[in-house]
N, C-alpha and C positions, 0 to 999 in steps of 0.2 A: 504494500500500500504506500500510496505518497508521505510524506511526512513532513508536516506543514507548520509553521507559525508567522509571526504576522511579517518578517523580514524577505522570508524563504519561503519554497517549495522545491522536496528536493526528493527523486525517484530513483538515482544513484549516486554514486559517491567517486570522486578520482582523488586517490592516496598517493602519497610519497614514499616507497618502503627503503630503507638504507639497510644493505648488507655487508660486515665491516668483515673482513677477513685475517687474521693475525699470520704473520709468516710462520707460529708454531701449527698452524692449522685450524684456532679457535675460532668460531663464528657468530655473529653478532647482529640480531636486527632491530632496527628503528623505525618509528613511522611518524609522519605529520599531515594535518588535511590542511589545506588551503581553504579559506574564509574570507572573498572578499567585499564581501557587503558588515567582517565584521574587524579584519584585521589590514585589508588593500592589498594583501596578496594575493597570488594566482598559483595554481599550478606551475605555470611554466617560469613566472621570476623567483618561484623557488627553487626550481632544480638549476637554474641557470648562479642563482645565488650559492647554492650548493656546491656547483661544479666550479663556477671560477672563486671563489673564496674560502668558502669554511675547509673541503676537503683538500685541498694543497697545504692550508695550515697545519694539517694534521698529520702530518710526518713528526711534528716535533714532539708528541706523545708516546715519550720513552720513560717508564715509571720503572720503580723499584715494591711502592707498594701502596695501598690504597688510599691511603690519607695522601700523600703526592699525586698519585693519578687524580684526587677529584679536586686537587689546588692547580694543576695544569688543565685539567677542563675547565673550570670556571674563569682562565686566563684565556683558554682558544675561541670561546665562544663568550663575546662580550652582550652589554647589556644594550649595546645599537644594532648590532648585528639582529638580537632578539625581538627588535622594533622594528627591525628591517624586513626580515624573512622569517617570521618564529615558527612555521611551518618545516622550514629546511631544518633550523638550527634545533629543532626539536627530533626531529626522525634522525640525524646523525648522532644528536647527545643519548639519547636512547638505545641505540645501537652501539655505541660505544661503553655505556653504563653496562648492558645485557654483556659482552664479552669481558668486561674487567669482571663484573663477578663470577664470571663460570673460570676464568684465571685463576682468583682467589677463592673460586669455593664456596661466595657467600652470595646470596640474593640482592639484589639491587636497594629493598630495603632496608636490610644489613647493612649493606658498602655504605650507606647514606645515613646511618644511624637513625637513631628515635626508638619511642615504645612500640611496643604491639597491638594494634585493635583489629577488631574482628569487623570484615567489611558486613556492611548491611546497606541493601543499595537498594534506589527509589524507581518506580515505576512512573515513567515518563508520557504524558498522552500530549500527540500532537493536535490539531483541528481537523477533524473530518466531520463528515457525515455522520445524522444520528444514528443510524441502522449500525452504523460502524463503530463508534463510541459507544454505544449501547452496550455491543460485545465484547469489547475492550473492557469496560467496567464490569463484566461479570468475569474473565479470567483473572483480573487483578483481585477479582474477593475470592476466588477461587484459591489462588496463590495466598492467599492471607497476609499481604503485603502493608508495612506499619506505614509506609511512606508512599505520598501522590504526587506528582507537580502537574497539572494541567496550564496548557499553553492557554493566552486570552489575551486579548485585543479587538474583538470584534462585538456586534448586537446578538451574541450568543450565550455570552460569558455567564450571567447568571443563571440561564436557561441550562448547562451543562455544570455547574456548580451545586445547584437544584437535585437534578439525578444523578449526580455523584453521592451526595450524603443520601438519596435516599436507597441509594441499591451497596454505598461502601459504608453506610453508618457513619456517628460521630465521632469513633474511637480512632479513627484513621488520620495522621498527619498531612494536611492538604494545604500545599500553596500553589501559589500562582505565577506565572510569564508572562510579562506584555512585550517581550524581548523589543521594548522604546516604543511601544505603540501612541502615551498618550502625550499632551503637554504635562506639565504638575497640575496645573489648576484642573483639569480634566482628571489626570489620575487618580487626583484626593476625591472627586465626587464617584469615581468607579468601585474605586477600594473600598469607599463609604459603603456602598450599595453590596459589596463582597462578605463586609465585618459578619454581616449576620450567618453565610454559610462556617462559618468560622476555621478562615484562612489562617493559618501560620506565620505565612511570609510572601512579600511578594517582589520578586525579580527582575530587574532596571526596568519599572514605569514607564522611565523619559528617556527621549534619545539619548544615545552613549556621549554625547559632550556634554552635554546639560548636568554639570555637577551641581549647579545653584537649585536645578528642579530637586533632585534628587536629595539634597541636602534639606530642604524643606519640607518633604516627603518623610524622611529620618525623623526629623523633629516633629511630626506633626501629626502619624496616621496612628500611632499606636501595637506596631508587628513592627516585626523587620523588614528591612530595607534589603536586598542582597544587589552587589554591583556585579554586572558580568560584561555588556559589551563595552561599558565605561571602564572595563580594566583587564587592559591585556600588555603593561607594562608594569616593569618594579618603577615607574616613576609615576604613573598613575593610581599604583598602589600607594606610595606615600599621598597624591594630592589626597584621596577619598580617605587614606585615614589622619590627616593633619586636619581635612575639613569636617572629620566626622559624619561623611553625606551618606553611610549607611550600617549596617550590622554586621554585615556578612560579605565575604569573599567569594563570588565564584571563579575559583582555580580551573582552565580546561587549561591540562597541558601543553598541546598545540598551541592554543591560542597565546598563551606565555610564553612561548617560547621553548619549552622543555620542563625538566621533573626538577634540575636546580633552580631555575626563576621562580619555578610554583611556590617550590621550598621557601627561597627569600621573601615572597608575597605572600604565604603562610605567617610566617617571623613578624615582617612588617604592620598585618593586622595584628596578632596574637598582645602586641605590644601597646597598643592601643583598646584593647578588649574587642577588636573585631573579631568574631570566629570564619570557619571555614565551611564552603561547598565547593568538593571535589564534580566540575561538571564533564562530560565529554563532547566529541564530536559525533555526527551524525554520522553513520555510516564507517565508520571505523572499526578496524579487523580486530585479529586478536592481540596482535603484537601492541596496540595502543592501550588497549581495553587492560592487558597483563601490567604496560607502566601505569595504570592509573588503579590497578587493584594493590603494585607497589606501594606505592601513594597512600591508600589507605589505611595499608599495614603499619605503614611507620608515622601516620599523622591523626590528632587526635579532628574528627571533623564532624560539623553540625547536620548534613546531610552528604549523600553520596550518589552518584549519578554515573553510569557505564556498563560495560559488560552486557550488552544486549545482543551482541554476534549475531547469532540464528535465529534471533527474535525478530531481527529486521534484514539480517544479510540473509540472501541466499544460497547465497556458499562463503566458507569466513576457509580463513589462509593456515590457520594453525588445529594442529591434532586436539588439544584438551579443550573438552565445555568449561565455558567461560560464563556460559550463563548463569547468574544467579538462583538460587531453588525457594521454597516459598520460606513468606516472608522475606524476602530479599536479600536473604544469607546467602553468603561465597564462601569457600573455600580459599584460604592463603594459597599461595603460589611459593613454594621450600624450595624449589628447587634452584641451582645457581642461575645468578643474573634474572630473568624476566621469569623462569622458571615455567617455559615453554617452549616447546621446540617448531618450529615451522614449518608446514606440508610447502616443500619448495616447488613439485609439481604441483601444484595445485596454484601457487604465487608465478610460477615461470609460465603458466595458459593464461594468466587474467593479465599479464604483463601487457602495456598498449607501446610502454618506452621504456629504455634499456640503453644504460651507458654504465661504461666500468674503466675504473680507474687504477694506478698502480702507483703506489709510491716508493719510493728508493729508499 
């Protein structure tokens, strides 16, 4: 089915997969989506970004051991480059995180330290049709799922907010996306209109530059706030938490730029008492869906969004379900680096472009 909200409509997905190869033989994959209605990148000025920039720098990644390898990553891949093309510089830092751990032995969330939490991840509903919503909310009560986020921006929103509590009850965690559908002054009168299904949280209101809307949103509606097209840099993580324009963090890897900028823009709210949602990309295999199950092994977060592989792909790239089972419970991923291995016949038939590089 299409998979809709109020920016997008989208029926497939074109991925960046980065496969790092070690002269001892080790193997390594990464992945990033291109977003350009939410970051200005494309597909193609990312692999071009990739191919004349990041990967030539990457000769110079000769470690001893992993406290060193993740202080010369975080020097090869800076915080412009991440602004530039976070799509490239995230499918390479990925892939190169997924091979230093299967080196050293330890998982990606290891290598990177933090505590341990147990992923529990959200059931995502886009805009469709009711016939098709309809059934969509009877799998999610099926699945017994503690967490909802329904997409909204349109003269629909309470109409489907309506048959949500009435077929998932009120015991179920329900917020909201207007992924910048309204003004602020619009917003405040829609969220008004939402209080009474009794929404949680609701997710960038106002367009992604509009920090002033969103800051008076913060102040003003009574839930949280969560920034997500408003923050897709660690400089725009400082603006939103020095001006306080909202509660919450949404982290998509990609859209960061990778699993260490996420990291810093974790830190940066955390600091500020902003918490975390870990969100993903639409259409993303397993190799992305495993860094952002990392992700939430090593990070303490308010909500959790990913891992929907074969829920929405029709064929995903890698051997292990990914999907989460009911209630939205996962399985850690133990095994070294991303702690999955990749069906590369199955990635070499979807392949549309293909360049390989070698360095001395």
């Amino acid at each position: 089915m299409p998979i809709k909200h109020y920016l997008a409509e989208r029926t497939h997905s074109e991925n960046l997969v980065v496969k790092v190869v070690t002269d001892s033989g080790l193997v390594g994959f990464g992945e990033g989506i291109a977003r350009q209605y939410v970051t200005g990148e494309t597909t193609a000025t990312s692999l071009t970004f990739l191919r004349d920039q990041l990967i030539p720098r990457s000769n110079a990644l000769n470690c001893n051991d992993p406290e060193d390898w993740l202080a010369k990553l975080r020097e090869l891949i800076s915080e412009r480059d991440r602004t530039r093309a976070p799509a490239a510089c995230c499918a390479l830092e990925i892939a190169l995180l997924d091979v230093a751990g299967k080196a050293w032995g330890q998982s990606v969330a290891q290598l990177v330290g933090g505590e341990e939490f147990q992923p529990i991840y959200s059931a995502v509903i886009p805009m469709m049709n009711q016939p098709s919503f309809h059934r969509l909310l009877h799998v999610i009560r099926d699945m017994n799922m503690s967490f909802v986020k329904i997409k909204v921006g349109n003269k629909r929103d309470l109409e489907v907010l309506s048959l949500t509590r009435e077929i998932l009850g009120h015991k179920v965690d329900l917020r909201v996306d207007a992924n910048g559908a309204w003004s602020a002054e619009e917003a405040e009168q829609r969220i008004d209109a939402m209080i009474p299904y009794g929404i949680s949280a609701v997710e960038q209101p106002v367009a992604k530059h509009d920090l002033v809307g969103l800051k008076r949103l913060s102040d003003r509606i009574g839930i949280p706030v969560i920034a997500d097209e408003s923050l897709c840099s660690e400089h725009d993580a400082e603006d939103l938490a020095s001006l306080r324009a909202c509660q919450v963090f949404n982290l998509r890897l990609s859209k960061c730029g990778g699993f260490l900028a996420a990291d810093r823009m974790f830190h940066i709210g955390r600091k500020q008492g902003i918490t975390a949602q870990l969100g993903c990309q639409v259409g993303e295999t397993g190799i992305l869906s495993a860094a952002g199950r990392q992700f939430a092994m090593s990070h303490k977060l308010r909500y959790l969004e990913g891992s929907y592989s074969n829920y929405i792909l029709k064929e995903d790239i890698v051997n292990e379900p990914l999907e989460f089972g009911p209630g939205g419970i996962a399985q850690p991923l133990i095994g070294p680096g991303l702690g999955i291995k990749v069906n590369e016949e199955a990635l070499e038939r979807l392949t549309v472009i293909r360049e390989e590089m070698a360095l001395s």
